[in-house]
LOROMAR-106958 format. One record per atom (N, C-alpha, C): y, z, x; residue in one letter. Coordinates in steps of 0.05 Angstrom, whole numbers, padded with zeros to 5 digits. Layout:
N
+--------+--------+--------+--------+
|  north |     up |   east | residu |
+--------+--------+--------+--------+
|      Y |      Z |      X |      a |
...
+--------+--------+--------+--------+
END
This chain:
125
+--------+--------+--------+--------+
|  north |     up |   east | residu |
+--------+--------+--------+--------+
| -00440 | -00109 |  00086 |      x |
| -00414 | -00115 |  00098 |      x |
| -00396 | -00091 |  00094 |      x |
| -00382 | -00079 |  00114 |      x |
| -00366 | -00062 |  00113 |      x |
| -00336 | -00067 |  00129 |      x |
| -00315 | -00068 |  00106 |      x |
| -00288 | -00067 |  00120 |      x |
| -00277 | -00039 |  00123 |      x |
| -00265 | -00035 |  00141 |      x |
| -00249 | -00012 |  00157 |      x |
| -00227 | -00015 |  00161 |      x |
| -00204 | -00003 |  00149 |      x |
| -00182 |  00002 |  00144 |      x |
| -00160 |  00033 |  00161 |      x |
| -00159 |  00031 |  00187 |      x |
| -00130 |  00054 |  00192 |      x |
| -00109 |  00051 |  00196 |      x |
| -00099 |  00071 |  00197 |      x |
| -00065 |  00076 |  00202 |      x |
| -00065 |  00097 |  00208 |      x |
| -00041 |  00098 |  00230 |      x |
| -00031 |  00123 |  00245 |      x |
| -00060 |  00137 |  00260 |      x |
| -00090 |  00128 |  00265 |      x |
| -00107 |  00133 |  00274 |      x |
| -00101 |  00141 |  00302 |      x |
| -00120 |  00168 |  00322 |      x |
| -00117 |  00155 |  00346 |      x |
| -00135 |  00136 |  00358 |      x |
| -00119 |  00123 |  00386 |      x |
| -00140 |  00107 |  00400 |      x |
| -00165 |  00120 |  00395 |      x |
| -00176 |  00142 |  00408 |      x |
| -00205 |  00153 |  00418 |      x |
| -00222 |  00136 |  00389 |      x |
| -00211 |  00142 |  00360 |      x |
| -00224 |  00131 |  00335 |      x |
| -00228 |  00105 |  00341 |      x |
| -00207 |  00087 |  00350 |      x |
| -00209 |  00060 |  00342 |      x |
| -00234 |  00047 |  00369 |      x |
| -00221 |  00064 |  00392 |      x |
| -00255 |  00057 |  00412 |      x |
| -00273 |  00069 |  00393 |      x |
| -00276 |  00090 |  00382 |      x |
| -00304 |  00093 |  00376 |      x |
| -00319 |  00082 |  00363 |      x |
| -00302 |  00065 |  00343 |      x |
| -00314 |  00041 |  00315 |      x |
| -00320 |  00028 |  00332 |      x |
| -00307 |  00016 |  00360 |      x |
| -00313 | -00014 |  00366 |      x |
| -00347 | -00005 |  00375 |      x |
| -00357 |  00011 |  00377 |      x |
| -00384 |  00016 |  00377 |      x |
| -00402 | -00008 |  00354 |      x |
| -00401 | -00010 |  00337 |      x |
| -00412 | -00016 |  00316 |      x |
| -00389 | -00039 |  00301 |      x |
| -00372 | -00043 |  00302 |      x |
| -00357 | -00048 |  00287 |      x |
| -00335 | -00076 |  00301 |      x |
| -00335 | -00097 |  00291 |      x |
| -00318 | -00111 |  00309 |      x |
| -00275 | -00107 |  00293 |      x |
| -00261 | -00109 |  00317 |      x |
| -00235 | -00094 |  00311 |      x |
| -00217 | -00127 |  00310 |      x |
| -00224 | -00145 |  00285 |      x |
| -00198 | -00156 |  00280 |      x |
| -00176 | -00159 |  00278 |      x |
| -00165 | -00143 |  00270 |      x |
| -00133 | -00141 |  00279 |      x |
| -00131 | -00104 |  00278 |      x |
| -00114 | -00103 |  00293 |      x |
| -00112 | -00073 |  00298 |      x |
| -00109 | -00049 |  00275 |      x |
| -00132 | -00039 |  00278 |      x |
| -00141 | -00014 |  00259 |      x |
| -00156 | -00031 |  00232 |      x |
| -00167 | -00049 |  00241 |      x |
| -00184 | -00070 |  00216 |      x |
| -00212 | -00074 |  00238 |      x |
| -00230 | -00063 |  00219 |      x |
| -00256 | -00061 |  00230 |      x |
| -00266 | -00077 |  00203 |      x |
| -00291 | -00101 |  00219 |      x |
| -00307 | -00110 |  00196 |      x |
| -00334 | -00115 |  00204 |      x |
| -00355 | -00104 |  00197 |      x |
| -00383 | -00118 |  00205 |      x |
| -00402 | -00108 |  00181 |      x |
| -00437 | -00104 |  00196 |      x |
| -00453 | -00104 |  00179 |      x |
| -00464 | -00073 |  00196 |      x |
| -00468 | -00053 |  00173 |      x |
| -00479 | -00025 |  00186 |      x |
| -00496 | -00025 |  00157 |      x |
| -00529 | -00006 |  00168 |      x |
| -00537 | -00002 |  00153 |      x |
| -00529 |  00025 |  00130 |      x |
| -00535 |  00043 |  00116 |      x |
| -00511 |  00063 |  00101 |      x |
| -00514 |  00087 |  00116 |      x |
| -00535 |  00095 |  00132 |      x |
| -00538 |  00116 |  00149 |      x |
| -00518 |  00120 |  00168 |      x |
| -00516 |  00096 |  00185 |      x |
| -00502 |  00087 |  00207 |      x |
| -00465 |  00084 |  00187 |      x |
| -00471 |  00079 |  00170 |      x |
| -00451 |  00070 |  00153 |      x |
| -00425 |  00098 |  00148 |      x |
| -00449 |  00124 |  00136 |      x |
| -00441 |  00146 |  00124 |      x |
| -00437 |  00156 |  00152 |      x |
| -00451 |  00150 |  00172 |      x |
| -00439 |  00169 |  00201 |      x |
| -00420 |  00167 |  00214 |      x |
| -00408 |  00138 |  00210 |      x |
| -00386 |  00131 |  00217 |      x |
| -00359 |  00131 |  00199 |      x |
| -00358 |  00137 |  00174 |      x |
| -00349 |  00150 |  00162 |      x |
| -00344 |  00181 |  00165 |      x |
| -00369 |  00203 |  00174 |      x |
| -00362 |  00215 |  00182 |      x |
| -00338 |  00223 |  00205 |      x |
| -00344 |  00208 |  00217 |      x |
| -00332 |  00203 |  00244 |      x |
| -00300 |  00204 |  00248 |      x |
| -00301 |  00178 |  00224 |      x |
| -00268 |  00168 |  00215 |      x |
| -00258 |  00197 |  00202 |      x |
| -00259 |  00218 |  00187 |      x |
| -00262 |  00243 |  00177 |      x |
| -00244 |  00255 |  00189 |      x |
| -00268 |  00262 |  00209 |      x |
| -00262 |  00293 |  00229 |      x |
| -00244 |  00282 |  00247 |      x |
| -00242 |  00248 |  00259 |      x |
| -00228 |  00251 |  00280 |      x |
| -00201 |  00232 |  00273 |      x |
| -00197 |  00224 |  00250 |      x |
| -00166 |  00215 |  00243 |      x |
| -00143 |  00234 |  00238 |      x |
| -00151 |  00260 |  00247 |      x |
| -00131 |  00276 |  00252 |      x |
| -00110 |  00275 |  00222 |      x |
| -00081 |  00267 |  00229 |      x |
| -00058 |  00258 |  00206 |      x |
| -00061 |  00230 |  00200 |      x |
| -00088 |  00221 |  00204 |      x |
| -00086 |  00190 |  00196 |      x |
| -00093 |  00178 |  00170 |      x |
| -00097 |  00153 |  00165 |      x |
| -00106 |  00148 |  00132 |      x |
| -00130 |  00131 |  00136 |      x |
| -00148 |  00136 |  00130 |      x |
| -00171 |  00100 |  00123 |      x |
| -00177 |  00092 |  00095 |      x |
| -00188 |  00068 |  00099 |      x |
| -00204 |  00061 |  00068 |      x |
| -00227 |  00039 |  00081 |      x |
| -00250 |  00054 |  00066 |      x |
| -00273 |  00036 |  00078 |      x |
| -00280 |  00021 |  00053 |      x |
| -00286 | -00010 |  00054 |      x |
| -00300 | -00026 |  00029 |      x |
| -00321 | -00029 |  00039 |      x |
| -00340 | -00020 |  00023 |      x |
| -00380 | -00026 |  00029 |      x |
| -00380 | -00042 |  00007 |      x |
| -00414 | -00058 |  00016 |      x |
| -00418 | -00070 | -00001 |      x |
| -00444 | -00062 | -00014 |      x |
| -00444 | -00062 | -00039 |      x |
| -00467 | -00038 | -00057 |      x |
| -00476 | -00057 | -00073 |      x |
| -00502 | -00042 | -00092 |      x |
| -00517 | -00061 | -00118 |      x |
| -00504 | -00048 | -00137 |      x |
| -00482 | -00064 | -00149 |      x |
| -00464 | -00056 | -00173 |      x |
| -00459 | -00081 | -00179 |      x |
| -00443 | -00068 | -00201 |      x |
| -00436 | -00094 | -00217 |      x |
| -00408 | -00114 | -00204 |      x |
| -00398 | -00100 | -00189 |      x |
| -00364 | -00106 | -00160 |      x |
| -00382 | -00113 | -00146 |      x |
| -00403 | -00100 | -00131 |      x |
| -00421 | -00111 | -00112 |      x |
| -00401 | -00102 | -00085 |      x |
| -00385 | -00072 | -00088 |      x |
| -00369 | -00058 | -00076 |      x |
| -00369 | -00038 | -00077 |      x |
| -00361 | -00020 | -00064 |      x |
| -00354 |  00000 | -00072 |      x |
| -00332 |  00017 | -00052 |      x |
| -00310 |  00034 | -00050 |      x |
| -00286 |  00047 | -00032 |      x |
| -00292 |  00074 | -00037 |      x |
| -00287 |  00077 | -00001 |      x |
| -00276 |  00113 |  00007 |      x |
| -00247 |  00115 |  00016 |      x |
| -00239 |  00136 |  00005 |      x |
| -00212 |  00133 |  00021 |      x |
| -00211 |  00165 |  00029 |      x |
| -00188 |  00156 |  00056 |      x |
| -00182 |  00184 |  00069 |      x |
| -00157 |  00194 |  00080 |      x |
| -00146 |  00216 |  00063 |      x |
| -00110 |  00214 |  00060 |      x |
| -00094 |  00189 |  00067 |      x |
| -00108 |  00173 |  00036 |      x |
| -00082 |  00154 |  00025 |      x |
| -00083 |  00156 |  00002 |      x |
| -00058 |  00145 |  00001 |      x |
| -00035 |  00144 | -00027 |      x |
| -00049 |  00136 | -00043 |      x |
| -00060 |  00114 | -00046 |      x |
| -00077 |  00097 | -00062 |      x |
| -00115 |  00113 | -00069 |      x |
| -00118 |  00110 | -00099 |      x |
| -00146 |  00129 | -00097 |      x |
| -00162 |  00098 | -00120 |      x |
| -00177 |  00100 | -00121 |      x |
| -00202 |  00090 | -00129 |      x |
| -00207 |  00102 | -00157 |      x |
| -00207 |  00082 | -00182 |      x |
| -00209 |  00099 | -00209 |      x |
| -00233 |  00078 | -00220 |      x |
| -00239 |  00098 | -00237 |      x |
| -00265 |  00085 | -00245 |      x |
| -00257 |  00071 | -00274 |      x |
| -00259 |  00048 | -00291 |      x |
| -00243 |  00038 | -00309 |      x |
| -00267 |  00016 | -00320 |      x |
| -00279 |  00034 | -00345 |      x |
| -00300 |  00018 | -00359 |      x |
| -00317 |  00002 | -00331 |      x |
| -00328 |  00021 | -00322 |      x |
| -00355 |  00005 | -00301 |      x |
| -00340 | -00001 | -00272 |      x |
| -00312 | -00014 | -00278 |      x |
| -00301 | -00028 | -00254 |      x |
| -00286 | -00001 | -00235 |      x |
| -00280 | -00004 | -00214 |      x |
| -00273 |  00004 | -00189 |      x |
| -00254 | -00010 | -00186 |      x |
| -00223 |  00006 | -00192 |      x |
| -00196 | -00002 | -00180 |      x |
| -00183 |  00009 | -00162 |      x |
| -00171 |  00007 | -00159 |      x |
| -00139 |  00022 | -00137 |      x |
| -00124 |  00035 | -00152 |      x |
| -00116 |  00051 | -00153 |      x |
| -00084 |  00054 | -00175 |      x |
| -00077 |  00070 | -00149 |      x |
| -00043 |  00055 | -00142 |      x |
| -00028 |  00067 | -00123 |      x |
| -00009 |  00083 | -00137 |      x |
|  00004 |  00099 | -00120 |      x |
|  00021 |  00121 | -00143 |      x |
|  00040 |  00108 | -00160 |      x |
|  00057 |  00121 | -00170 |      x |
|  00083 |  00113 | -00180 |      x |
|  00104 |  00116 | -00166 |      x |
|  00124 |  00105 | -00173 |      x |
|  00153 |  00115 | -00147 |      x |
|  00171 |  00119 | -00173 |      x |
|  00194 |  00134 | -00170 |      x |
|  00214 |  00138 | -00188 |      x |
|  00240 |  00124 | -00175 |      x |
|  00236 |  00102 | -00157 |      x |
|  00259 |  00081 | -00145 |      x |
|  00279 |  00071 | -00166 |      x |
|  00302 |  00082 | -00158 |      x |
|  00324 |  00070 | -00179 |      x |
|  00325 |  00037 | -00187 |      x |
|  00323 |  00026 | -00166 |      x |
|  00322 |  00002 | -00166 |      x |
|  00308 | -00014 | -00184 |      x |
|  00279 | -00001 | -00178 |      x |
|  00258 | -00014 | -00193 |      x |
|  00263 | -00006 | -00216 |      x |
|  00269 |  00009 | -00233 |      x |
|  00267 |  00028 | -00258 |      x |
|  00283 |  00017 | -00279 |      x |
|  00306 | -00005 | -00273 |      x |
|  00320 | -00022 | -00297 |      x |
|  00343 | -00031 | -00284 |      x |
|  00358 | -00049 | -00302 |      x |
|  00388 | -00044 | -00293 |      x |
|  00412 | -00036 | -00284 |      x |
|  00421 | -00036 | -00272 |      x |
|  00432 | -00010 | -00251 |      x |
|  00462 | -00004 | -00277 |      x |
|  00476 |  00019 | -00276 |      x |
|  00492 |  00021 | -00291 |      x |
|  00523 |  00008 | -00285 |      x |
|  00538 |  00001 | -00299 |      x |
|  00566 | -00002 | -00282 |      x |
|  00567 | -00038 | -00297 |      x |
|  00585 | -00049 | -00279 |      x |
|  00589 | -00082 | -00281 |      x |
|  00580 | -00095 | -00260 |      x |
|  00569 | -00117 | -00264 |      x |
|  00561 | -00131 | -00251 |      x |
|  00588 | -00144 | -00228 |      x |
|  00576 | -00153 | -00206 |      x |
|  00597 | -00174 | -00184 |      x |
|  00613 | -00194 | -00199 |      x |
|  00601 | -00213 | -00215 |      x |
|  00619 | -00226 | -00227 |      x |
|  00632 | -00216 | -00250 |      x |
|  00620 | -00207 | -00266 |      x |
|  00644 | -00185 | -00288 |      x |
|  00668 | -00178 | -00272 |      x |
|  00662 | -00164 | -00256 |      x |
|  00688 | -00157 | -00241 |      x |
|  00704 | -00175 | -00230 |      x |
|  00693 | -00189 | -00216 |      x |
|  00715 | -00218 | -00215 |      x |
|  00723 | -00230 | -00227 |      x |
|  00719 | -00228 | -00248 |      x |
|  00727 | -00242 | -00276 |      x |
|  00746 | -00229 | -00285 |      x |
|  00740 | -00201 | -00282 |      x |
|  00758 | -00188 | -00294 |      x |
|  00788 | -00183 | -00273 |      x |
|  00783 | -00187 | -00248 |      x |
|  00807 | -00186 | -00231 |      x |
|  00821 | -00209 | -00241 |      x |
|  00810 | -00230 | -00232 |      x |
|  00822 | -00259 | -00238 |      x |
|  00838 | -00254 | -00266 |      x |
|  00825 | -00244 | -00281 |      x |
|  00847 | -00246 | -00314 |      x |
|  00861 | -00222 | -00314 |      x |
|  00861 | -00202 | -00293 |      x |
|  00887 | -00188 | -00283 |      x |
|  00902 | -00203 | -00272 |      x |
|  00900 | -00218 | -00251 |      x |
|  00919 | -00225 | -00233 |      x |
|  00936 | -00244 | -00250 |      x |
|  00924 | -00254 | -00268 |      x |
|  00936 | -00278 | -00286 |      x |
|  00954 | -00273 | -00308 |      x |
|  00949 | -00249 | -00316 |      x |
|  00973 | -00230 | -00341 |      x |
|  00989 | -00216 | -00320 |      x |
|  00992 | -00213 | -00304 |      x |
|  00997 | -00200 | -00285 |      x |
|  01020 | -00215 | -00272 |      x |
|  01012 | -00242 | -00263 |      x |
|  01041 | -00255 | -00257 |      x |
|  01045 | -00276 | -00279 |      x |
|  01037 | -00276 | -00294 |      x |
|  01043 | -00289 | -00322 |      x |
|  01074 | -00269 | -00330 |      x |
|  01068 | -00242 | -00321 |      x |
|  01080 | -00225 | -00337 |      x |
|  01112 | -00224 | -00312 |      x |
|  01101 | -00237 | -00291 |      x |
|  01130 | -00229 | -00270 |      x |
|  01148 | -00255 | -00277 |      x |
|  01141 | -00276 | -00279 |      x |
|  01154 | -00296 | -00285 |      x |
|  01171 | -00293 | -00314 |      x |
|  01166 | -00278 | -00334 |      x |
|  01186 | -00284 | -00351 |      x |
|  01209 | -00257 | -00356 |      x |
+--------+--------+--------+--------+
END
């Protein structure tokens, strides 16, 4: 079993898988190739994805009973005591990275509100 994975591919690539390959949802190829036919079409995906990305999942005699190629993407394939993972990069996103600095929405309203309140507390006398 082999899944097929592009982005940003051109057409001419995605006709050429449908050779061998049935096209599930666009730029998702899945069928059965033997590894000859397998590795040639991989070739294929290579030379002719231009600025594009793939990831092919085969299925191998391992202990995953898997195994991934990838081709300029973000995401690489690490080998981790026997197993075969993904590790996608890291991002340095503020957001994600902790608590943002400053006061919170309600702090501050809280804190207006007990202005406004010493505030004409203080005009009245």
């Amino acid at each position: 079993m082999v899944v097929l994975v592009l982005s940003a591919c051109p057409a001419g690539l995605r006709g050429h898988l449908t050779r061998w390959l049935l096209e599930v949802s666009p730029g998702v190829f899945v069928g059965i190739l033997t590894a000859r036919v397998r590795d040639l079409a991989w070739q294929r995906v290579t030379e002719l994805s231009k600025d594009g990305r793939a990831i092919m999942i085969y299925s191998t005699r391992s202990e995953q009973r898997l195994a991934f190629k990838v081709h300029r993407h973000e995401w690489e394939p690490i080998e981790l005591d026997g197993v075969y993972l993904m590790r996608r990069p890291h991002t340095n996103d503020t957001k994600q990275s902790g608590p943002r600095a400053g006061w919170s929405k309600a702090s501050r309203y809280r804190k207006a509100v007990r202005a406004r309140r010493s505030h004409s507390g203080n005009d009245e006398k």
